[in-house]
Predicted model as a PDB file, atoms N, CA, C, CB and O in Angstrom, pLDDT in the B-factor column:
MODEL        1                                                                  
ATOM      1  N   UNK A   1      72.046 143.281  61.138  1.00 53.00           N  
ATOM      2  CA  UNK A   1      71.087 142.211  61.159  1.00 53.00           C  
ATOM      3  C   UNK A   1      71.005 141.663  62.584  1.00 53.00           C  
ATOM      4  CB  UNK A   1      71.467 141.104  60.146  1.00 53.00           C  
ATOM      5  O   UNK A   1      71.988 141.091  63.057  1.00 53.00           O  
ATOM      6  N   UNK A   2      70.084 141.783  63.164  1.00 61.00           N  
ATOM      7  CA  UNK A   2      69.250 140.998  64.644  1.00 61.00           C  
ATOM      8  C   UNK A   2      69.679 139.264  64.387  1.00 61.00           C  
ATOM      9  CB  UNK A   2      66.932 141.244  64.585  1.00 61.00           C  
ATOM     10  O   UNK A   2      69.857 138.654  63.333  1.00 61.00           O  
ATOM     11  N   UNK A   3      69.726 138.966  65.314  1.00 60.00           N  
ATOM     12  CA  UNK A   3      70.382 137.339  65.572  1.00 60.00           C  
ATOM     13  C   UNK A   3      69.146 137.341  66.648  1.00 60.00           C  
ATOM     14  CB  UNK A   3      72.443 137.011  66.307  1.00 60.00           C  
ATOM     15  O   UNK A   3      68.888 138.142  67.548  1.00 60.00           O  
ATOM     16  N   UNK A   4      68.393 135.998  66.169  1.00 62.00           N  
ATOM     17  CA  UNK A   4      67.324 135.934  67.739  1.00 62.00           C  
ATOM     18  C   UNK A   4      67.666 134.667  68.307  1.00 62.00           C  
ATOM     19  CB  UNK A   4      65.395 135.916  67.522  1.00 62.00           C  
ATOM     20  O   UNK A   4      67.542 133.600  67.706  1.00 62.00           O  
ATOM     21  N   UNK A   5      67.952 134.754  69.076  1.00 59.00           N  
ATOM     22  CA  UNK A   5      67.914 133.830  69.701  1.00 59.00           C  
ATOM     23  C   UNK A   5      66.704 133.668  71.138  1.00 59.00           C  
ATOM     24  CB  UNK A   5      69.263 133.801  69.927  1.00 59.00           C  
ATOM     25  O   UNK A   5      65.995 134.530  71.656  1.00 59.00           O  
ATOM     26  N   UNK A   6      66.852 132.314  71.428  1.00 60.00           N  
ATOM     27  CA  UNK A   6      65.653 131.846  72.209  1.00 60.00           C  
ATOM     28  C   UNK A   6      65.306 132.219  73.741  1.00 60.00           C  
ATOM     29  CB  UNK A   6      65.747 130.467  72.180  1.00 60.00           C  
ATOM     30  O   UNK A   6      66.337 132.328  74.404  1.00 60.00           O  
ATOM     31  N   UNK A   7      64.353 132.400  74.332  1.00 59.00           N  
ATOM     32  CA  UNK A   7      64.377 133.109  75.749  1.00 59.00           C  
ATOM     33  C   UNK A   7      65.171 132.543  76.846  1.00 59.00           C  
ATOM     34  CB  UNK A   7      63.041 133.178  76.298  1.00 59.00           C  
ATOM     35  O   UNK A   7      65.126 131.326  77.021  1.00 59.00           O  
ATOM     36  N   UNK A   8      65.845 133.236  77.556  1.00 64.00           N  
ATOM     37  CA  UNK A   8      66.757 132.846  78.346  1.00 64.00           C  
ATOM     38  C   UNK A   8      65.779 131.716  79.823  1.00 64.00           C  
ATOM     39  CB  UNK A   8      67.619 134.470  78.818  1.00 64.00           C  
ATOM     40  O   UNK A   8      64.671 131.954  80.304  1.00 64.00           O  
ATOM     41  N   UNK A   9      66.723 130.563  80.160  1.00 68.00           N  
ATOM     42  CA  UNK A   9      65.305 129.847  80.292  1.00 68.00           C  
ATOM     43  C   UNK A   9      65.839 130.875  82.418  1.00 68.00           C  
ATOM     44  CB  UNK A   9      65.177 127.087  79.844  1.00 68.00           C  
ATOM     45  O   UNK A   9      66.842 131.558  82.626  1.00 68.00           O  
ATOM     46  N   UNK A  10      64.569 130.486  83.593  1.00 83.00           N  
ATOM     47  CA  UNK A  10      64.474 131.375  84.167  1.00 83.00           C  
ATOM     48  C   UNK A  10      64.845 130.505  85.493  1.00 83.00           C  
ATOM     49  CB  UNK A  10      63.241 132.154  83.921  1.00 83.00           C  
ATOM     50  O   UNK A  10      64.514 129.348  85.749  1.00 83.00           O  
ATOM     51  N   UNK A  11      65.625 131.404  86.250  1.00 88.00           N  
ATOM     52  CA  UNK A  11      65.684 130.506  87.657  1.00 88.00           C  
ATOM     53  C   UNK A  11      64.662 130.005  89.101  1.00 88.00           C  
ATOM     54  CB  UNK A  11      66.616 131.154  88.227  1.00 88.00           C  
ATOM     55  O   UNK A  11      64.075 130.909  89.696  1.00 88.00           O  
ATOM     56  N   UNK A  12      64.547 128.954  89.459  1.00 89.00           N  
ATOM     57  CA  UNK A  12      62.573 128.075  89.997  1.00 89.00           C  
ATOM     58  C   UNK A  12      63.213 129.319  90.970  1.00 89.00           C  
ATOM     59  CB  UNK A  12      61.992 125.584  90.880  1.00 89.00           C  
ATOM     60  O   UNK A  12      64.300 129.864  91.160  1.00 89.00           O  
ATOM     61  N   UNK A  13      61.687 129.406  91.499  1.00 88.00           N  
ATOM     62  CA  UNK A  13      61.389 130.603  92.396  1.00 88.00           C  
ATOM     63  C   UNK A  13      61.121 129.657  94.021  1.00 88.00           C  
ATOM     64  CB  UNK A  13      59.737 131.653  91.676  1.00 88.00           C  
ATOM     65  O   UNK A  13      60.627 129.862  95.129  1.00 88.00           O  
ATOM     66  N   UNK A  14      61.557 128.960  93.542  1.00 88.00           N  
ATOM     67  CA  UNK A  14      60.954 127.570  94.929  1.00 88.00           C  
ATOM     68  C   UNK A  14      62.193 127.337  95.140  1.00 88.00           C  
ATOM     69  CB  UNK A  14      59.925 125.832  94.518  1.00 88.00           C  
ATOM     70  O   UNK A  14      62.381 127.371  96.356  1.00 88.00           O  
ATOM     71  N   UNK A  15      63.280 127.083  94.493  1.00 89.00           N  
ATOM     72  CA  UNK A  15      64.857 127.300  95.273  1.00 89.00           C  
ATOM     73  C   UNK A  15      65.475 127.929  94.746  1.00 89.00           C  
ATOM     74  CB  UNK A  15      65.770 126.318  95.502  1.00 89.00           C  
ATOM     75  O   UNK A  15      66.588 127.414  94.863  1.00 89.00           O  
ATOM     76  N   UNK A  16      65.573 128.887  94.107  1.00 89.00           N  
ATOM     77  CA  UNK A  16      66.713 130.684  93.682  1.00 89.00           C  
ATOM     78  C   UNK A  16      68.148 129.651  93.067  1.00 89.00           C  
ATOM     79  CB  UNK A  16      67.485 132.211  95.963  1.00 89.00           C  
ATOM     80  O   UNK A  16      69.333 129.975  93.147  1.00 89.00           O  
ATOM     81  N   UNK A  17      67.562 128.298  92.432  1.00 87.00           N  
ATOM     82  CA  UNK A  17      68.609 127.692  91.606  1.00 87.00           C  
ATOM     83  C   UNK A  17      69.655 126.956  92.023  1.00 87.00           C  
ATOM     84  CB  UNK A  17      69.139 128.502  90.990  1.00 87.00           C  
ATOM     85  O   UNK A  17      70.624 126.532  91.394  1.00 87.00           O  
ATOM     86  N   UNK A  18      69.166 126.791  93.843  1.00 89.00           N  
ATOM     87  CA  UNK A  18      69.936 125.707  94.202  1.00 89.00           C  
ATOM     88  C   UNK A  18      69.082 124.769  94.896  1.00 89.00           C  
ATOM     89  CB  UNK A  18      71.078 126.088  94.990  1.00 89.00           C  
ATOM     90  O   UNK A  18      68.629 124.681  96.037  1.00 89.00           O  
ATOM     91  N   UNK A  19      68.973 123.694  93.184  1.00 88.00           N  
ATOM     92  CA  UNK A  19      68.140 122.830  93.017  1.00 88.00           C  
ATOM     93  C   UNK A  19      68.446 121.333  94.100  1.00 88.00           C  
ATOM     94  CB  UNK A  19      68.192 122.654  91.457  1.00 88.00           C  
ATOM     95  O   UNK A  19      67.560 120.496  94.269  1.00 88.00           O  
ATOM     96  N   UNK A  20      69.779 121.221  94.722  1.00 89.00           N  
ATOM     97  CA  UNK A  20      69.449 119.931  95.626  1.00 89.00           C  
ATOM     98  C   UNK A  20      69.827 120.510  96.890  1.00 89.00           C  
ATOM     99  CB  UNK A  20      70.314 118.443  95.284  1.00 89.00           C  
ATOM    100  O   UNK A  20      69.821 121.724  97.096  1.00 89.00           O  
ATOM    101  N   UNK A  21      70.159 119.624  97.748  1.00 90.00           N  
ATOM    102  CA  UNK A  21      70.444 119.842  99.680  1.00 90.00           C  
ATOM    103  C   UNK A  21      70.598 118.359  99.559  1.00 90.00           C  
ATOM    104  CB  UNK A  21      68.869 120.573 101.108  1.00 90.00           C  
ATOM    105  O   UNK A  21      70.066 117.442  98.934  1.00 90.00           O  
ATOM    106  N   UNK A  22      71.889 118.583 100.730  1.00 90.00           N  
ATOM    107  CA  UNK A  22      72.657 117.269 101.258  1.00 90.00           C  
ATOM    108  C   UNK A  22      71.916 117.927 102.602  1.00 90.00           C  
ATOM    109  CB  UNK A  22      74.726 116.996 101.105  1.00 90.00           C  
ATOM    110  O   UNK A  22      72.007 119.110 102.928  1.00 90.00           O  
ATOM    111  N   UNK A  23      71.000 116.678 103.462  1.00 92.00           N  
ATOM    112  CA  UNK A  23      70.571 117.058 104.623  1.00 92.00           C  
ATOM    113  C   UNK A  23      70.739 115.946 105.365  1.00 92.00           C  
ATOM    114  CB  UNK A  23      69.320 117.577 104.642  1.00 92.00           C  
ATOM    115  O   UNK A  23      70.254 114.859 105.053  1.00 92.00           O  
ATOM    116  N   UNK A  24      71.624 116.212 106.667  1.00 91.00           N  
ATOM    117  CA  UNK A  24      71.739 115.388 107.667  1.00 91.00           C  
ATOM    118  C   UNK A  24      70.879 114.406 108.171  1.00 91.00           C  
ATOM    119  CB  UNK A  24      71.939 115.987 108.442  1.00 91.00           C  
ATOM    120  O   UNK A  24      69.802 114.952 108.409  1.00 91.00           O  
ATOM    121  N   UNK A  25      70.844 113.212 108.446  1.00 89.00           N  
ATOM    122  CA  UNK A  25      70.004 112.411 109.260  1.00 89.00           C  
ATOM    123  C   UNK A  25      70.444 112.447 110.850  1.00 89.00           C  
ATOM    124  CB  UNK A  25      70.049 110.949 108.674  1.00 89.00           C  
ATOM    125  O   UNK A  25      69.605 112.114 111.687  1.00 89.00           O  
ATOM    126  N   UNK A  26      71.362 112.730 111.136  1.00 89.00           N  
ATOM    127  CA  UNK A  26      71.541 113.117 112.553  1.00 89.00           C  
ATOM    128  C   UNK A  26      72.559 111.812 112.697  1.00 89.00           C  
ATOM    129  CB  UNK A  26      69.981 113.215 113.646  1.00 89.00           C  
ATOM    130  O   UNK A  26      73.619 112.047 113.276  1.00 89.00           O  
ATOM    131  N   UNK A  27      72.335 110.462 112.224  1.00 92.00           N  
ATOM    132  CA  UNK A  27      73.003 109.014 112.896  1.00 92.00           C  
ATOM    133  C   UNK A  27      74.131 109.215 111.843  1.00 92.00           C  
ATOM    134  CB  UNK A  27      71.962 107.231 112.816  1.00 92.00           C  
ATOM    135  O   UNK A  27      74.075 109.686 110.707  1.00 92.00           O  
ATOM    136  N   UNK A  28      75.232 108.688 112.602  1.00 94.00           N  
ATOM    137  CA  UNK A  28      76.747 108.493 112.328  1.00 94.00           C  
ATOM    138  C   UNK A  28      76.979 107.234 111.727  1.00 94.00           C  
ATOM    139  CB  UNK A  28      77.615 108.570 113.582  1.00 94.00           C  
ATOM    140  O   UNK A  28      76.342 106.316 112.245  1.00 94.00           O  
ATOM    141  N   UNK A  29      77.884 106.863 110.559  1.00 93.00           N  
ATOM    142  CA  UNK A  29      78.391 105.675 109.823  1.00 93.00           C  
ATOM    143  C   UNK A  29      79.564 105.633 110.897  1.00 93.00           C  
ATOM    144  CB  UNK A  29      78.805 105.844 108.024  1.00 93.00           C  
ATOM    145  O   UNK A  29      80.067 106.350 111.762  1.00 93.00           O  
ATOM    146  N   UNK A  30      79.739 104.056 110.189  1.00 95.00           N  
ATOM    147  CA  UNK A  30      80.465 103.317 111.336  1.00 95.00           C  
ATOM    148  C   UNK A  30      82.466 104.083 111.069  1.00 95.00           C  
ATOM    149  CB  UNK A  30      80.193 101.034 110.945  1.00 95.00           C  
ATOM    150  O   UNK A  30      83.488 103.837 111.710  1.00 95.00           O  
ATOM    151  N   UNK A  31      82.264 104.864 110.047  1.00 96.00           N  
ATOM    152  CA  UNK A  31      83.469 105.575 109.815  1.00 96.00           C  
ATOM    153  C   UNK A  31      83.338 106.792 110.891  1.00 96.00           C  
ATOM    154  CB  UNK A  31      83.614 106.058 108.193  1.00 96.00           C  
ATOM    155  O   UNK A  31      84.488 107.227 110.948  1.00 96.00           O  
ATOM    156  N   UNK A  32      82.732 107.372 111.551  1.00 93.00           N  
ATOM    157  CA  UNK A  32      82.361 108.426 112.171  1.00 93.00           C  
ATOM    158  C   UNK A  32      81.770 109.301 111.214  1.00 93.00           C  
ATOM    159  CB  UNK A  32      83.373 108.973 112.865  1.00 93.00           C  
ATOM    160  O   UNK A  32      80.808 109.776 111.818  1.00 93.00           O  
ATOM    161  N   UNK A  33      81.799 109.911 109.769  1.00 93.00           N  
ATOM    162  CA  UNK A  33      81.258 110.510 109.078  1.00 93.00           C  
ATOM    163  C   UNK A  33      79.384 110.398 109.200  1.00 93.00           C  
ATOM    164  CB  UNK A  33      81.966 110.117 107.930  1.00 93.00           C  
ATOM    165  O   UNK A  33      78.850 109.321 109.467  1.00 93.00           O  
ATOM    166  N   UNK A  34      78.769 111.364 109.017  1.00 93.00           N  
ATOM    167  CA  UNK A  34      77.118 111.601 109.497  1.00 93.00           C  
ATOM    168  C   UNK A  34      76.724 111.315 107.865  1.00 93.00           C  
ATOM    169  CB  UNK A  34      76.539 113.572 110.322  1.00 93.00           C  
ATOM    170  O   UNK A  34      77.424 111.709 106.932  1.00 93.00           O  
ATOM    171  N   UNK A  35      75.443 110.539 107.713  1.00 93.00           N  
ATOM    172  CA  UNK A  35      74.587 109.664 106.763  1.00 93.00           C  
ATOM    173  C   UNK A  35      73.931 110.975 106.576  1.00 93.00           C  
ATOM    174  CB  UNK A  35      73.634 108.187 107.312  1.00 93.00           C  
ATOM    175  O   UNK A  35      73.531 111.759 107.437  1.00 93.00           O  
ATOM    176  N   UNK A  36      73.889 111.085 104.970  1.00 93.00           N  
ATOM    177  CA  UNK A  36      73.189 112.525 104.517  1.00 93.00           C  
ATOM    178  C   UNK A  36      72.510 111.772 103.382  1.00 93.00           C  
ATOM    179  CB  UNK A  36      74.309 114.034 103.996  1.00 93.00           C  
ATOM    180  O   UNK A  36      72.956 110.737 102.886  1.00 93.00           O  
ATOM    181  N   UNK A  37      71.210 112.487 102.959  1.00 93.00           N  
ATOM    182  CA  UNK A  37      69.973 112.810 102.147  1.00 93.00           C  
ATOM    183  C   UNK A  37      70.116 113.702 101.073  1.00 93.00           C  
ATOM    184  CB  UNK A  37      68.975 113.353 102.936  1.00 93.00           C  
ATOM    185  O   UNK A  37      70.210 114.898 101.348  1.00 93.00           O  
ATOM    186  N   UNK A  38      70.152 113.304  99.772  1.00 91.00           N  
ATOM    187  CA  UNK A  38      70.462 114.392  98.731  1.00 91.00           C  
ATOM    188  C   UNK A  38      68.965 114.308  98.224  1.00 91.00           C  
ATOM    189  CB  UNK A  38      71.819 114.056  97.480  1.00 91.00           C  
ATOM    190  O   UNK A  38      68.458 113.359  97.624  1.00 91.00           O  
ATOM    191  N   UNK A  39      68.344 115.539  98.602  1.00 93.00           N  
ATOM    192  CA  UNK A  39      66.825 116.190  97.791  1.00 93.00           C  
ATOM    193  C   UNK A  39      67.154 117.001  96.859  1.00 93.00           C  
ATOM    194  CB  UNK A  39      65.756 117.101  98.677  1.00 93.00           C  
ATOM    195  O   UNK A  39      68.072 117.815  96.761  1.00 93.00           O  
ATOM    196  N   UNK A  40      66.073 116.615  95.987  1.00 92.00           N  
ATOM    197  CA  UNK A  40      65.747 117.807  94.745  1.00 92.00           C  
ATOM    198  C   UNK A  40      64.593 118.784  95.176  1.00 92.00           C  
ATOM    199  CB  UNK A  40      65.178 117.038  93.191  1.00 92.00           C  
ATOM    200  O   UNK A  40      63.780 118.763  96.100  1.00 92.00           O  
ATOM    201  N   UNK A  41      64.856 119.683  94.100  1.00 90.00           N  
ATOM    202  CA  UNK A  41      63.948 120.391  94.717  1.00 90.00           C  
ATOM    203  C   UNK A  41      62.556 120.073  93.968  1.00 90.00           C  
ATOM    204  CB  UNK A  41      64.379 121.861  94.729  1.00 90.00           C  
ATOM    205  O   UNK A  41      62.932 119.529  92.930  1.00 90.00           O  
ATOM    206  N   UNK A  42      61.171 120.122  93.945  1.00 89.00           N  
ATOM    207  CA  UNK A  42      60.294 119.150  93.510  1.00 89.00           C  
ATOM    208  C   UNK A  42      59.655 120.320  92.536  1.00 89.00           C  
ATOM    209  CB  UNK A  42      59.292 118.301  94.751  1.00 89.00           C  
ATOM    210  O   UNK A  42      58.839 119.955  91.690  1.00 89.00           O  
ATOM    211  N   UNK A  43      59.989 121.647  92.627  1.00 86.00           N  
ATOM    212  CA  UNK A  43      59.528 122.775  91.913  1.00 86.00           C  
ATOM    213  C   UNK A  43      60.284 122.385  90.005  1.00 86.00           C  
ATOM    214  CB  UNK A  43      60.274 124.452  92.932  1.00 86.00           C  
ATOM    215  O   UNK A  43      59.721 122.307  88.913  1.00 86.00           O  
ATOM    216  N   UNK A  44      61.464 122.264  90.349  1.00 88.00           N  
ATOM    217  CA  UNK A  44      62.157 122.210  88.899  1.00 88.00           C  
ATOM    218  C   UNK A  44      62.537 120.777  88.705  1.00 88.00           C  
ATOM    219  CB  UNK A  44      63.550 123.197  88.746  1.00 88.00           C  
ATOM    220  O   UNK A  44      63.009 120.473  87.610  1.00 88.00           O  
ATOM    221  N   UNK A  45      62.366 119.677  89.801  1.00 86.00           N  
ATOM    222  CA  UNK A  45      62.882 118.856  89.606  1.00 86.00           C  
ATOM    223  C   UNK A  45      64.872 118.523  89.776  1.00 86.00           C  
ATOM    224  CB  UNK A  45      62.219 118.849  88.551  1.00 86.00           C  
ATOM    225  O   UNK A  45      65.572 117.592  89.379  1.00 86.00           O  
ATOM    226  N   UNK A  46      65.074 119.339  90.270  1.00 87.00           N  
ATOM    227  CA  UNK A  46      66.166 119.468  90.550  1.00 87.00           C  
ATOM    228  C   UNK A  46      67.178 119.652  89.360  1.00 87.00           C  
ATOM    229  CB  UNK A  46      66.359 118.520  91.311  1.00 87.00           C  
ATOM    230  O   UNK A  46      68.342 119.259  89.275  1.00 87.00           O  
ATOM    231  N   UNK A  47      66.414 120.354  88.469  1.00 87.00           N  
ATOM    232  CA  UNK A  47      67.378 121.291  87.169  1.00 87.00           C  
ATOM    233  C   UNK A  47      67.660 122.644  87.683  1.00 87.00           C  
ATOM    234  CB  UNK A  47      66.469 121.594  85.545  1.00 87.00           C  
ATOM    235  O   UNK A  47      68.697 123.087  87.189  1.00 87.00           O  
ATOM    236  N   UNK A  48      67.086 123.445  88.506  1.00 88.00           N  
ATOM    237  CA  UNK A  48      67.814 124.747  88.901  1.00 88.00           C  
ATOM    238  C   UNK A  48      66.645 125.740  88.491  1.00 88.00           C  
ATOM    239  CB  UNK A  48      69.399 125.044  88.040  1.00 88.00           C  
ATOM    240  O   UNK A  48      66.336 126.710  89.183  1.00 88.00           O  
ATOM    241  N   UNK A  49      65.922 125.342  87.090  1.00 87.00           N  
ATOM    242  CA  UNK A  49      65.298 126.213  86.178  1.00 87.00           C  
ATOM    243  C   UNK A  49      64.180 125.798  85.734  1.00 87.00           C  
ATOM    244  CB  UNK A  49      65.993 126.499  85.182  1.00 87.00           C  
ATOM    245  O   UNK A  49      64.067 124.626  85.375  1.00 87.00           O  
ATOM    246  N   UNK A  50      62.867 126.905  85.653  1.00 85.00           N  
ATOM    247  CA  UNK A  50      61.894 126.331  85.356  1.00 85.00           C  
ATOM    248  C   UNK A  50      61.416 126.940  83.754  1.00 85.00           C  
ATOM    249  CB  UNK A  50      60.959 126.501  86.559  1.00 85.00           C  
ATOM    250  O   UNK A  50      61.710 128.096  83.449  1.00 85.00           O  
ATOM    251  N   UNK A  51      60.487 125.836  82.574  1.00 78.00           N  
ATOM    252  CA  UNK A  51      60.358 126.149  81.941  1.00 78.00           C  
ATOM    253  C   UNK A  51      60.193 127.888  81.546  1.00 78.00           C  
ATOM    254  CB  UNK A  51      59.804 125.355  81.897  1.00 78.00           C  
ATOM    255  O   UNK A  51      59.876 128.663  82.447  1.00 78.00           O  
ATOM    256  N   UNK A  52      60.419 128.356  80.242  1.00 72.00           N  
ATOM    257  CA  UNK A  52      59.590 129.529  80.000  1.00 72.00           C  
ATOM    258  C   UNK A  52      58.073 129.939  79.365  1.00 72.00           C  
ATOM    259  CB  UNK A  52      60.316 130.067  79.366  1.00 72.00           C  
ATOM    260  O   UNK A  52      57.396 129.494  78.438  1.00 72.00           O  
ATOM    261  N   UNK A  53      57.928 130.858  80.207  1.00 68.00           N  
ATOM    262  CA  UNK A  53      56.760 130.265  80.343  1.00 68.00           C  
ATOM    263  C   UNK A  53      55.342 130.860  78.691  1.00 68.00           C  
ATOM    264  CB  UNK A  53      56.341 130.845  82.209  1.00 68.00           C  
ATOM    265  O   UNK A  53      54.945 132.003  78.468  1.00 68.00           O  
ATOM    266  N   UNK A  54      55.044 129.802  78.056  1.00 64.00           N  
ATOM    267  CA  UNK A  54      54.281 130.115  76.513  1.00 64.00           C  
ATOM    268  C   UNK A  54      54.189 131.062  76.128  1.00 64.00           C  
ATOM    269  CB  UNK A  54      53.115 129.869  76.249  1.00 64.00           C  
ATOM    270  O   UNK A  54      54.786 131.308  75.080  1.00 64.00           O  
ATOM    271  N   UNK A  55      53.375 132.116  76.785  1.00 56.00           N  
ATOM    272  CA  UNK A  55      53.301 133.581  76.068  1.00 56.00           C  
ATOM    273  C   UNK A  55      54.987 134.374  76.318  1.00 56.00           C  
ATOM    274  CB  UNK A  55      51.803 134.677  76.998  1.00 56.00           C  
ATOM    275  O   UNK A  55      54.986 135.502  75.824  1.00 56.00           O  
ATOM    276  N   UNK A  56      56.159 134.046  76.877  1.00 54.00           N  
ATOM    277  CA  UNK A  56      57.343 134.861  76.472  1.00 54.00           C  
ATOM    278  C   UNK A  56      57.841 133.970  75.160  1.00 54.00           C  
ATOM    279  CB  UNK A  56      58.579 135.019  77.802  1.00 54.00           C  
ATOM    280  O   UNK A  56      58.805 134.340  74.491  1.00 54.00           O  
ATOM    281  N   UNK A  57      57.088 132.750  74.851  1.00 55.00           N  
ATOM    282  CA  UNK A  57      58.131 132.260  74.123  1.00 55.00           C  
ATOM    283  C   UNK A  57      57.190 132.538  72.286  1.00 55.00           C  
ATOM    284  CB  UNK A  57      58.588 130.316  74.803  1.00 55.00           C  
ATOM    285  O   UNK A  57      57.730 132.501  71.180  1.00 55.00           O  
ATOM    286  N   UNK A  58      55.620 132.809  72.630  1.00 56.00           N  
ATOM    287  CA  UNK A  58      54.917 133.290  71.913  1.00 56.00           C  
ATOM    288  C   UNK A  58      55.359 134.827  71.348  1.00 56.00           C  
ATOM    289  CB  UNK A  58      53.795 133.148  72.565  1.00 56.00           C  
ATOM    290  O   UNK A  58      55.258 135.231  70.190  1.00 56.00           O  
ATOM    291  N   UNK A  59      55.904 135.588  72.577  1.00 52.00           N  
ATOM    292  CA  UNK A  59      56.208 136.981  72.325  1.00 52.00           C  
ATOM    293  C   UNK A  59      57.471 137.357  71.235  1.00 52.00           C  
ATOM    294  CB  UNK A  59      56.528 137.561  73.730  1.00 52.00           C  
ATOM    295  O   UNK A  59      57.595 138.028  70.210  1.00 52.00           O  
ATOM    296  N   UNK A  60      58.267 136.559  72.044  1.00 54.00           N  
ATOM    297  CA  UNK A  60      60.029 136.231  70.957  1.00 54.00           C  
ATOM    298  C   UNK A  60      59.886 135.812  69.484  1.00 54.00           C  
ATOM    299  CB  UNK A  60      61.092 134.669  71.593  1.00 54.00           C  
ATOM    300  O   UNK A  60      60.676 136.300  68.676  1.00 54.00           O  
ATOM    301  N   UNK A  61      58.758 134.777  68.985  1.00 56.00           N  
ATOM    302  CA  UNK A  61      58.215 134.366  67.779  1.00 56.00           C  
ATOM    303  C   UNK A  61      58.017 135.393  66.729  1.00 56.00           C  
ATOM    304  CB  UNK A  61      57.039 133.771  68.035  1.00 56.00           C  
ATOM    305  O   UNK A  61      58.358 135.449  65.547  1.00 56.00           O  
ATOM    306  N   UNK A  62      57.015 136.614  67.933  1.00 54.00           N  
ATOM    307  CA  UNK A  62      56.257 137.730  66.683  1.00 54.00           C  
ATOM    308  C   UNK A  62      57.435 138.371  66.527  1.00 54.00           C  
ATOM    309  CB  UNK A  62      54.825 138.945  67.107  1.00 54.00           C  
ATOM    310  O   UNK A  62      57.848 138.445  65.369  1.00 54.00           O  
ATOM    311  N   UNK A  63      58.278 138.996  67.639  1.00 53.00           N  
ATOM    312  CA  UNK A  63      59.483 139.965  67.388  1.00 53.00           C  
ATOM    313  C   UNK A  63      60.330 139.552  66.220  1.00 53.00           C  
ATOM    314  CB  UNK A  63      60.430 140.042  68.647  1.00 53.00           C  
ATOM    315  O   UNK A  63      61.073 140.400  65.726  1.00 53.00           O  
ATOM    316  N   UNK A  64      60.299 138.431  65.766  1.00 54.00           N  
ATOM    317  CA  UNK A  64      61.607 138.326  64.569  1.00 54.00           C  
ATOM    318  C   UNK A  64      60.919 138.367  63.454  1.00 54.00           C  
ATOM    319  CB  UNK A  64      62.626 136.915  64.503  1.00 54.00           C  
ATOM    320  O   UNK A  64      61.498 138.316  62.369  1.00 54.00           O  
TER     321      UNK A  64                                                      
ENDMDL                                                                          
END                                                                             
């Protein structure tokens, strides 16, 4: 007996799943340590992964 399970979800093609960056501002805290910027990435939102997309999840439906 087949077990279906649901489509594997897919990694954003806008960052290959490494969804944030710590990016330098260049100016130094008064500890000497450098003031950093944590971005997401704006493709997935900074989950790593972007939906799948209707017709694979339409396709998986008919198969079972």
């Amino acid at each position: 007996m087949t077990h279906s399970a649901p489509p594997a979800a897919r990694i954003c093609p806008a960052c290959d799943g490494f969804a944030s960056a710590a990016i330098t501002t260049g100016t130094r805290l008064n500890d000497g340590s450098r003031a950093t910027l944590r971005v997401a990435c704006p493709g997935c939102r900074g989950t790593g992964h972007v939906p799948t997309p209707a017709s694979a999840v339409r396709l998986a439906q008919v198969a079972r």
